[in-house]
C-alpha positions in Angstrom: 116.1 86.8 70.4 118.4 88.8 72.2 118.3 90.2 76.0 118.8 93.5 76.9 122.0 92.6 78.4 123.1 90.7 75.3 122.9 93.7 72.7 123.9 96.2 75.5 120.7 98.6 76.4 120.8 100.8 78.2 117.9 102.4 79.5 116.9 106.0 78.9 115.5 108.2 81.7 111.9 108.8 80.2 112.1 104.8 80.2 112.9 103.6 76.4 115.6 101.3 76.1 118.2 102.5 73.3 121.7 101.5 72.3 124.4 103.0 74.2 125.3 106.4 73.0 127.0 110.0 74.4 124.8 113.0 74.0 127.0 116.0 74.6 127.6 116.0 78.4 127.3 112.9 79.1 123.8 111.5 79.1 122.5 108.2 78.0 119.5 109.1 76.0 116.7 108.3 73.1 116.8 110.3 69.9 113.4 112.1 71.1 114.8 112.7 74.9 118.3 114.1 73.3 116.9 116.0 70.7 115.1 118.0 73.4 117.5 118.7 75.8 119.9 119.8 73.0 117.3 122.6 72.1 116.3 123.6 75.8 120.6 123.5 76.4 120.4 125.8 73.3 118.0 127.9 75.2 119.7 127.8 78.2 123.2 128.4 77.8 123.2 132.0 76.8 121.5 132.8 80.1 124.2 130.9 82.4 126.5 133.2 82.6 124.8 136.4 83.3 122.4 134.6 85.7 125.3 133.2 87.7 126.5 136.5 88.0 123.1 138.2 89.2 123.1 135.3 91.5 126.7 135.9 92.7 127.7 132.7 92.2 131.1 133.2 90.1 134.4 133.6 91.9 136.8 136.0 90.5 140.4 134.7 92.1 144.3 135.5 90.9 142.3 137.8 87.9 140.0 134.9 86.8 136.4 134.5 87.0 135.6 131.1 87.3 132.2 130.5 86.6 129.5 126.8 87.5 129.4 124.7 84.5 126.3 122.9 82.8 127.9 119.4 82.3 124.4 117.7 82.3 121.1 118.1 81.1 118.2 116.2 80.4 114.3 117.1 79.2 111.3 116.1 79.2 107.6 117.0 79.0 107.1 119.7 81.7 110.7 119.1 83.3 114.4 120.1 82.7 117.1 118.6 84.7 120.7 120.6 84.6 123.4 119.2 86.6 126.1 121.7 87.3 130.0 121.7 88.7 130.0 124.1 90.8 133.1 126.4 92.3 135.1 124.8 94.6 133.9 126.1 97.9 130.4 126.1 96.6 127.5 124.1 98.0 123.8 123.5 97.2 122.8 125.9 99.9 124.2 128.8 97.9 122.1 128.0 94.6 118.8 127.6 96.9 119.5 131.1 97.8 118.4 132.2 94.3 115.8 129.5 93.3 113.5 132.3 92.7 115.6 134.4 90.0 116.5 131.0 88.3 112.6 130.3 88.3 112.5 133.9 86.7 115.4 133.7 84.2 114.2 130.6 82.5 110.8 131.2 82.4 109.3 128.5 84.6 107.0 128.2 87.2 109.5 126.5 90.0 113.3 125.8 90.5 114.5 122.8 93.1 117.9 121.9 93.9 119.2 118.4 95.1 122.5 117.3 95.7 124.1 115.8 92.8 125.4 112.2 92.5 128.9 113.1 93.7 131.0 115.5 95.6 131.1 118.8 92.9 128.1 118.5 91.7 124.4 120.2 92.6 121.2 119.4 90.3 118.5 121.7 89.4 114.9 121.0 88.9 112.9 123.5 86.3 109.7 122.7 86.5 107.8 124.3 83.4 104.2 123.1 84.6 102.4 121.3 87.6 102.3 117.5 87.7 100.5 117.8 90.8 97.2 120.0 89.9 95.1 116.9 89.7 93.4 115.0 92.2 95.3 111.8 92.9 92.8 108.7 92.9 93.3 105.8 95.5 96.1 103.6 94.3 95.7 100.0 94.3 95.7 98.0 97.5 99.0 96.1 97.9 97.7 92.3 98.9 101.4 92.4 101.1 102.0 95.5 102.5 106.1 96.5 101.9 106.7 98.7 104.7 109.7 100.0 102.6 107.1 101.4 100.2 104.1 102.1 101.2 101.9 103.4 98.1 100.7 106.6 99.6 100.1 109.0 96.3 102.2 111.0 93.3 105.9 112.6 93.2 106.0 115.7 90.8 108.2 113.1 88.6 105.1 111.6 88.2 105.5 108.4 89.6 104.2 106.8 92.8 105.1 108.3 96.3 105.9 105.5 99.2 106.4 105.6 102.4 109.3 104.6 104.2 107.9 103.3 107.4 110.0 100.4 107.8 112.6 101.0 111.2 111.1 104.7 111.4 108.4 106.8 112.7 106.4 109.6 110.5 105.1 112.9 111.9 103.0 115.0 109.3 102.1 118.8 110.3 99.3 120.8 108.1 97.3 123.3 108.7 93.5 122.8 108.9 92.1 121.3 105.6 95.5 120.9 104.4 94.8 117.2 103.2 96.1 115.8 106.9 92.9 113.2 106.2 93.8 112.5 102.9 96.7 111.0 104.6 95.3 108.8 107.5 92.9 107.5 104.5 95.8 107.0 102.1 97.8 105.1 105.2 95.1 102.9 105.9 94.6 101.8 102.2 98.3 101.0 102.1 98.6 98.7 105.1 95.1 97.2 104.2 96.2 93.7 102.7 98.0 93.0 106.1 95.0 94.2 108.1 92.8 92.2 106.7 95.4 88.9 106.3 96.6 90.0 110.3 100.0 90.3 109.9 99.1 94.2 110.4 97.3 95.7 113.4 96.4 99.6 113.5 95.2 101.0 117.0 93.7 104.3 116.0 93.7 107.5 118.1 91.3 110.2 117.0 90.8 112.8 119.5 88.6 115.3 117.5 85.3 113.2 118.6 86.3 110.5 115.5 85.6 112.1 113.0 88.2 111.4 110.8 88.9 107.9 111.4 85.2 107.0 112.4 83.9 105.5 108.6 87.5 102.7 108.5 86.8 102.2 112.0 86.2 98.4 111.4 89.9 98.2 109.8 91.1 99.3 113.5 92.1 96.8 116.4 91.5 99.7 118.7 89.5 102.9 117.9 89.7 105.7 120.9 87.9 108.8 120.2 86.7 109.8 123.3 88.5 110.2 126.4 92.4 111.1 126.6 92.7 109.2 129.8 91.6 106.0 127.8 94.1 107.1 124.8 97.4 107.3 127.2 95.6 103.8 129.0 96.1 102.4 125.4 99.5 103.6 124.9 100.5 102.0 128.3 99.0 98.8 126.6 100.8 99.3 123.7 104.2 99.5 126.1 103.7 96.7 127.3 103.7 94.5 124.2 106.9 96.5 123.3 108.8 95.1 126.7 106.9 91.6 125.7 108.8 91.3 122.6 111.9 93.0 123.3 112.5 90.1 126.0 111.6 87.4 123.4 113.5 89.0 120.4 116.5 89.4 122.7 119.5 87.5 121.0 117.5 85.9 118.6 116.9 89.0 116.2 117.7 92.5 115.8 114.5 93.6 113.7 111.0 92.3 114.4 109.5 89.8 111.2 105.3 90.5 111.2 103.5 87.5 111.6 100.0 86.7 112.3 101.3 85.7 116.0 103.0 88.7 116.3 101.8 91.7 114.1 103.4 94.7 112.9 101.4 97.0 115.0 101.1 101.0 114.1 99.7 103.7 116.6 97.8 105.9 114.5 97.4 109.3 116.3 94.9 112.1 114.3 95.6 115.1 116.4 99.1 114.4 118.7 98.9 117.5 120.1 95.5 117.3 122.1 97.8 114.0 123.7 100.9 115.9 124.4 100.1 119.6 125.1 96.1 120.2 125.5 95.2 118.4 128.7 95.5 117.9 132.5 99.0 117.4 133.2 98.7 113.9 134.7 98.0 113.1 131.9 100.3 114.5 129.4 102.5 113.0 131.2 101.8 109.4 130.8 101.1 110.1 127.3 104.9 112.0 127.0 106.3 109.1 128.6 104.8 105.7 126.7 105.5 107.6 123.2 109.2 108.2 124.7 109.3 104.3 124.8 107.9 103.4 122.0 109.8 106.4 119.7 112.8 105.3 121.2 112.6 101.3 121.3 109.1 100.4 118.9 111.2 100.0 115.4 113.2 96.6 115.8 109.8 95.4 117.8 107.4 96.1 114.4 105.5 98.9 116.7 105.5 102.1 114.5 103.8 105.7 115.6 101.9 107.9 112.4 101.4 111.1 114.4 99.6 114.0 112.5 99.6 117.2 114.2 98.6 120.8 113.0 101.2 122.7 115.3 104.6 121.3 114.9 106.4 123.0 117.7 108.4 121.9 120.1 106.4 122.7 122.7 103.0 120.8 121.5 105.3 117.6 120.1 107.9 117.4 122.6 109.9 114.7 120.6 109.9 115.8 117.3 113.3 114.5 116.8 112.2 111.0 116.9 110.3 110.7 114.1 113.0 110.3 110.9 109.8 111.1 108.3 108.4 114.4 108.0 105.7 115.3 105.8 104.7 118.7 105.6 101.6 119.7 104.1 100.2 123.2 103.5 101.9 125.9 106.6 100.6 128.8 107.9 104.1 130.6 108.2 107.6 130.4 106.4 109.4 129.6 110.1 107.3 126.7 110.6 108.9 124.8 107.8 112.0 124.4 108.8 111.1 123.9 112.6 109.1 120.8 111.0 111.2 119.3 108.4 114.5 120.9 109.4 116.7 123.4 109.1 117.4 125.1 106.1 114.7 123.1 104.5 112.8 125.4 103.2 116.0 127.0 101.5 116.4 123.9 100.0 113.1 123.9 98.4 110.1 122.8 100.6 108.2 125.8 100.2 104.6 124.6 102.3 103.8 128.1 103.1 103.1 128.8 99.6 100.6 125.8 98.8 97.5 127.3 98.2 94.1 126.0 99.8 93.1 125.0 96.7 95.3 121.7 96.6 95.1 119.8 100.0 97.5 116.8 100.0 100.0 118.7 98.3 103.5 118.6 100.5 107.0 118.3 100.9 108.8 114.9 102.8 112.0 114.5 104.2 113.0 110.9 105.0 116.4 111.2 107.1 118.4 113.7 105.6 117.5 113.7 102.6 116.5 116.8 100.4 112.8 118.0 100.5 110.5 115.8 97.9 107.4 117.2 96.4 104.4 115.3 96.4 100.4 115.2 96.4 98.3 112.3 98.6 96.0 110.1 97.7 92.4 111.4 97.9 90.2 108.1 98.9 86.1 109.5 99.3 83.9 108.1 101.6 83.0 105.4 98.8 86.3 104.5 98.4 86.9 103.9 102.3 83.3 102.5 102.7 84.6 100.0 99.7 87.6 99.2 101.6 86.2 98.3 104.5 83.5 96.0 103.4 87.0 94.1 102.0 89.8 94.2 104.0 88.2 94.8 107.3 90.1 92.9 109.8 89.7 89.0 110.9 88.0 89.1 114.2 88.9 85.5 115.4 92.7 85.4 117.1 94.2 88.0 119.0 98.4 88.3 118.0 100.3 90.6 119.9 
């Protein structure tokens, strides 16, 4: 019986393995996958050239018109994916100026552009439905947490969203009832395996009285729900093991390994702003001042900050530039998105001021600098977390730092 590598396969985007073959510009595909991007190129092509004029995105130079090329297409259920050389002199930001007259054009209900896989090339997105419509159930509970992937819910492609927590931070900003629980819930269930192993410890900071963290409270090391003085008091603490292992990692490693001895150790914060901006200014303060240290030195100890806020200015969190993950969920105003997840973002398609209350968890992440992602959290119910507790609720004997 022959491998895959023996008799050549090469695997086709919707995930068949087929024999190598060219499909008109340049895609490796299955009979079924090239048949339909052949008809939806069919479809397609006529409309280029009058919709890259609307858009003003031909160049007339020396008495020619040179015009973006379609040298790339592929299809699928619910999804076309054109890749186009553009003009010389062109970049993405120019076609994310006229996302919405594509959307029109073509006849489908969103348009997204990402940078293609070299210099020349831009990628567009038509979605023709919404992957993300339904409720996402709890994904399964990772028995070793890989804080390169956290299992956190659904990309529009369909498959699983991760998180990237691994030598970063993560802010996420909604608006109220934007699904900003679905992701402390979702977080938890990720990171549960090490909880409940201890390789993982989660100090939890939920200044709205606890009521969002309150029912996984037993998966917590710490759980501070109360008083603000008591929360910057814990992030003091949590300094404190940072300058601990920073002396003992000192020329032995660069990046902290999570043991049981010495856990990876996450500051879960529900509301950051009622820490950094609603308060006695004593206060604020220390609490301005420990997540300083941490932001700036936590990653290569294995101490990570989750901060969810409903405000994302710079004024309520005062070091916003710290966190290299930003997930922004539902937005009151159009400004807000690119104050969050950074300029020209929302040009480039994060659109959260048009996710209607009707799908909380819905949102748009930007890891680094990479181009907004569309995606919809997890939605664990109080069964699910009561069910997750009464498993993975952490040991009570040792104490690691």
């Amino acid at each position: 019986m022959f491998g895959r590598a023996e008799v050549n396969l090469i695997e086709c985007l919707c995930g068949q393995w087929v024999p190598p073959r060219q499909f008109h510009r340049a895609w490796h595909l299955c009979r079924e996958c090239a048949l339909r991007a052949k008809a939806r190129l069919e479809q397609i092509e006529p409309l280029w050239p009058h919709l890259m004029t609307a858009c003003k995105l031909t160049v007339r130079h020396w008495g020619t018109t040179y015009t973006p090329v379609i040298v790339g297409v592929y299809s699928r259920a619910g999804l076309d994916v054109l890749t186009i050389a553009v003009v010389p002199g062109q970049t993405r930001a120019d076609f994310a100026k006229h996302l919405g007259r594509m959307a029109e054009t073509f006849g489908v209900r969103r348009v997204a552009v990402r940078a293609g896989l070299k210099a020349g090339l831009v990628v567009l997105h038509l979605h023709q439905g919404d992957p993300l419509t339904a409720v996402v159930k709890p994904l399964p509970v990772p028995m070793v947490p890989d804080f390169t992937a956290l299992p956190m819910g659904r990309r529009e492609s369909g498959q699983t969203w991760t998180l990237r927590l691994h030598g970063g931070h993560c802010l996420v900003v909604g608006a109220s009832d934007a699904g900003k629980g679905s992701f402390v819930q979702s977080f938890l269930r990720s990171v549960a395996g090490g909880i409940s192993a201890g390789t993982v410890r989660v100090v939890g900071f939920d200044p709205k009285g606890g009521m969002e963290m309150a029912g996984a409270a037993p998966l917590l090391e710490r759980f501070l729900c109360d008083s603000v003085g008591q929360m910057a008091d814990a992030l003091e603490d949590e300094v404190a093991v940072l300058n601990e292992r920073t002396v003992a990692l000192r020329g032995r490693t660069r990046q902290h390994v999570a043991t049981v001895a010495e856990p990876k150790r996450i500051i879960l914060i529900d509301e950051l702003a009622t820490l950094t901006a609603y308060g006695d200014k004593k206060t604020i303060d220390r609490v301005k001042a420990a997540l300083a240290l941490i932001l700036t030195k936590g990653r290569a100890a294995g101490i990570h900050v989750v901060a969810l806020v409903q405000d994302g200015r710079k004024e309520v969190v005062p070091l916003r530039n710290l966190f290299a993950i930003r997930v922004g969920l539902r937005m009151v105003e159009p400004a807000e998105v690119d104050l969050v997840l950074g300029d020209n973002a929302r040009d480039r398609g994060a659109l959260c001021d048009l996710i209607p209350r009707s799908m909380p968890g819905v949102g748009y992440v930007v890891d680094g600098d990479t181009d907004p992602e569309r995606i919809r959290l997890s939605f664990p119910t109080d069964a699910d977390i009561a069910a997750l507790v009464a498993e993975y609720a952490r040991p009570t004997a040792g104490k690691g730092r």
